[in-house]
C-alpha positions as CSV (number, residue, x, y, z in Angstrom):
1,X,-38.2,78.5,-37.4
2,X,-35.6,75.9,-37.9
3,X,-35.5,72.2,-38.6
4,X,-36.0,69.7,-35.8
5,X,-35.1,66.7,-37.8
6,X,-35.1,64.9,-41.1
7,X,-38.5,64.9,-41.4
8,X,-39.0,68.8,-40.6
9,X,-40.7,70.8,-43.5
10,X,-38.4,73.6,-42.8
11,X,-35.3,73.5,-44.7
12,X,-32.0,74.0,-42.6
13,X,-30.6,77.3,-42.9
14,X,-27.5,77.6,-44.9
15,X,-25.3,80.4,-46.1
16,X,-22.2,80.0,-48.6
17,X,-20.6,83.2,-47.6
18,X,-17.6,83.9,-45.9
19,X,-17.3,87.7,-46.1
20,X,-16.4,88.9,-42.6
21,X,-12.7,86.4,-42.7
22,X,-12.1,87.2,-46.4
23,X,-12.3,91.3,-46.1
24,X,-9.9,94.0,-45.4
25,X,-9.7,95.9,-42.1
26,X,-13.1,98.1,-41.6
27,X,-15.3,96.2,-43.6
28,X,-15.7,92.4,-42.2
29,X,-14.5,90.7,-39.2
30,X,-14.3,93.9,-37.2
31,X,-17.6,94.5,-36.9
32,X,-18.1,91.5,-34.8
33,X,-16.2,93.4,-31.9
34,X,-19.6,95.2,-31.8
35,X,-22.5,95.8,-28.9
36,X,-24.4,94.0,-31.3
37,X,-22.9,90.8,-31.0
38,X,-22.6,90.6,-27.6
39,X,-26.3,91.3,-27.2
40,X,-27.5,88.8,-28.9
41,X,-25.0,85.8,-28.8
42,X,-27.0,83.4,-30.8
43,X,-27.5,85.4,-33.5
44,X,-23.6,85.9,-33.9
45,X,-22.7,82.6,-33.3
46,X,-25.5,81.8,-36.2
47,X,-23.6,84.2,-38.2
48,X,-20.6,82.7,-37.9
49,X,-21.4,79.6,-38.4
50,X,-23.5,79.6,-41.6
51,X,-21.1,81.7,-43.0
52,X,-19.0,78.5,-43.5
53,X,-19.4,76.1,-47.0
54,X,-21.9,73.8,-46.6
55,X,-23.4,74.8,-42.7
56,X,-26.6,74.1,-42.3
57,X,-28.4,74.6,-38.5
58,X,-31.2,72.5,-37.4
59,X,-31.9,71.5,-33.4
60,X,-30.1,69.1,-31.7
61,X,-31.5,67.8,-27.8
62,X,-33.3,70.9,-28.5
63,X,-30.7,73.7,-29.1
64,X,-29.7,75.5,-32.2
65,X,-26.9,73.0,-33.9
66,X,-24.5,73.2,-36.7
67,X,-23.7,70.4,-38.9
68,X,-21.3,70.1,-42.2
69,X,-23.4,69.2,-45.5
70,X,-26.4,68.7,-42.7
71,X,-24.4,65.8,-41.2
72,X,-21.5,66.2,-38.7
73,X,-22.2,68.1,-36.2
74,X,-19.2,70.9,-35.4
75,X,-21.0,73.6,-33.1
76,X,-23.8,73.3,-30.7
77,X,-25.3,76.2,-28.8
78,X,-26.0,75.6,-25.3
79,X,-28.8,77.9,-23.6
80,X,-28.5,77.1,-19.7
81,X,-28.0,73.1,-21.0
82,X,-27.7,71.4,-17.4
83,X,-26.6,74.6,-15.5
84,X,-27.2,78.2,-15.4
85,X,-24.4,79.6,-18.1
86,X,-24.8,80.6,-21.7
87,X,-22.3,78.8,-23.9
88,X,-21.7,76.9,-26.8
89,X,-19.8,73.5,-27.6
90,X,-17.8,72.8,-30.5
91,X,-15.1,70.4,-32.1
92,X,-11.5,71.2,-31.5
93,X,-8.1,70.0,-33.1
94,X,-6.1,67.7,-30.4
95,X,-4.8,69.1,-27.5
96,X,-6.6,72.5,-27.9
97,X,-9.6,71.7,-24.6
98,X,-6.5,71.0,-22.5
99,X,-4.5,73.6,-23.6
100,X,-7.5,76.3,-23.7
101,X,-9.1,75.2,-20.2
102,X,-5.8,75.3,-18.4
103,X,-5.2,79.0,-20.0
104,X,-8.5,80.7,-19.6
105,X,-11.0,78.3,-17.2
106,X,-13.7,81.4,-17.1
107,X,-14.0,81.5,-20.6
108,X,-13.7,77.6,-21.6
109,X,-14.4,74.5,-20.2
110,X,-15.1,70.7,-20.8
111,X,-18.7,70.1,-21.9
112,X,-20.6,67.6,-20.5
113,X,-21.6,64.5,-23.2
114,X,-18.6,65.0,-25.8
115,X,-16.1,66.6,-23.9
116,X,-14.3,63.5,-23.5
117,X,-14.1,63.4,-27.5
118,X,-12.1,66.4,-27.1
119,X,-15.1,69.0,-27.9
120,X,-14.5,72.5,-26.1
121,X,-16.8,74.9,-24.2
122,X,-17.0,78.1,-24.7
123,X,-19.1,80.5,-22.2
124,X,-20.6,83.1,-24.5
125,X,-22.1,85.0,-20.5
126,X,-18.6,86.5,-19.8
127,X,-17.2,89.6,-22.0
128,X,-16.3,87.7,-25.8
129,X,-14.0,88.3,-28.2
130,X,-15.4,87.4,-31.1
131,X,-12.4,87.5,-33.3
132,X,-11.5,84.5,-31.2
133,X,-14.2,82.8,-31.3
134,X,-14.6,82.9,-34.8
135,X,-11.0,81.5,-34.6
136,X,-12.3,78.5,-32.8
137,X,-15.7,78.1,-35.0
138,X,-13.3,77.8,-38.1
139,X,-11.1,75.5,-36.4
140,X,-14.1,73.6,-35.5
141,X,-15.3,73.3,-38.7
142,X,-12.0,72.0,-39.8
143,X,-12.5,69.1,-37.5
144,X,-15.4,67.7,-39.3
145,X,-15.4,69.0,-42.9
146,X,-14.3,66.9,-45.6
147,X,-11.1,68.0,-47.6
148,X,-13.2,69.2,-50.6
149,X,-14.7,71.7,-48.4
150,X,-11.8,72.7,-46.2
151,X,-10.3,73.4,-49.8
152,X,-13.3,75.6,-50.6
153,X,-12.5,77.3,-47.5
154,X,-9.0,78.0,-48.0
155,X,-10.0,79.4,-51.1
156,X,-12.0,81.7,-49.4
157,X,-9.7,83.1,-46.7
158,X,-7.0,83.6,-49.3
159,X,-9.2,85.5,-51.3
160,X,-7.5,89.5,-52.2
161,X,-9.6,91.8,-51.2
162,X,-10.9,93.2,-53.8
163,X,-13.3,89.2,-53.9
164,X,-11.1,88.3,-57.5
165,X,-8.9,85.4,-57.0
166,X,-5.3,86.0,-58.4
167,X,-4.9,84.8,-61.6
168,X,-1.8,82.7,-62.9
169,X,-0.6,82.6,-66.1
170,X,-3.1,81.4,-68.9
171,X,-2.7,77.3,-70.1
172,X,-1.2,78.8,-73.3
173,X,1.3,81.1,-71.7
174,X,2.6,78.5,-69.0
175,X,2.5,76.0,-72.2
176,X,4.8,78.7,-74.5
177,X,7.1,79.7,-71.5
178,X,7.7,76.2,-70.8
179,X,8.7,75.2,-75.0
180,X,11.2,78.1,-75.2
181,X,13.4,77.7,-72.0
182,X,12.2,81.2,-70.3
């Protein structure tokens, strides 16, 4: 079950990882090309939106919504919301709706409510990419997140493969190279 509100005994879901951006070829994102995901479009989006720092999901006008830190909202499914197609609505940098829309009107659209805030639609009941839409879930994300978290998340999509960060030079190595001119 998920949360319908503040007062909900059921705590919003939320997941910290980012796995399926940060891995090599085989192993993350490419699996969301799969039957699986296109059977059961909730579910993915789910996946990819909890997947982000600090994503919770609680209902919204009664659909499955994502929020930032449980406040700002930056993805909300839409299950036949005011007409009869499967989508999904989410926040999008300037200029994207336009530019989207007028490229590909079967796959996005302007919602109804928010899409004069420049939110985008995306119909989730025509074949999918995922790859792309996890593109625009991220970029969605951005919108709202504060820059503590969007710095969090650049950490994470930078990340080598092998999950290590790089590592610089130690404090007393930058500190020595920098006292004897090398």
């Amino acid at each position: 079950m998920i949360a319908s509100g503040p007062r909900s005994r059921v705590p919003p879901r939320v997941n910290r990882d980012l796995p399926w951006l940060a891995e090599p070829p085989g192993n993350g994102i490419e699996s969301l090309s799969g039957d699986v995901m296109a059977q059961n479009p909730l579910a993915s989006l789910r996946r990819l939106c909890l997947s982000l720092p600090k994503a919770t999901e609680r209902l919204s006008h009664g659909e499955p919504t994502w929020f930032v830190q449980d406040r700002k909202s930056f993805v909300m499914y839409a299950n036949h919301h005011h007409d009869d197609r499967l989508a999904f609505w989410c926040a999008a940098p300037r200029d994207a709706q336009e530019t989207l829309v007028a490229a590909d009107p079967k796959r996005f659209f302007v919602p109804p409510y928010v899409g004069h805030r420049g939110w985008l639609g995306v119909h989730l009941d025509v074949p999918v990419d995922w790859r792309q839409i996890a593109e625009v879930v991220v970029d969605a994300y951005r919108e709202v997140a504060p820059k503590r978290l969007l710095a969090e998340l650049e950490g994470r999509e930078t990340k080598p493969p092998s999950g290590r960060a790089k590592k610089g030079p130690s404090k007393g190595e930058a500190g020595r190279k920098g006292r004897s001119g090398r």
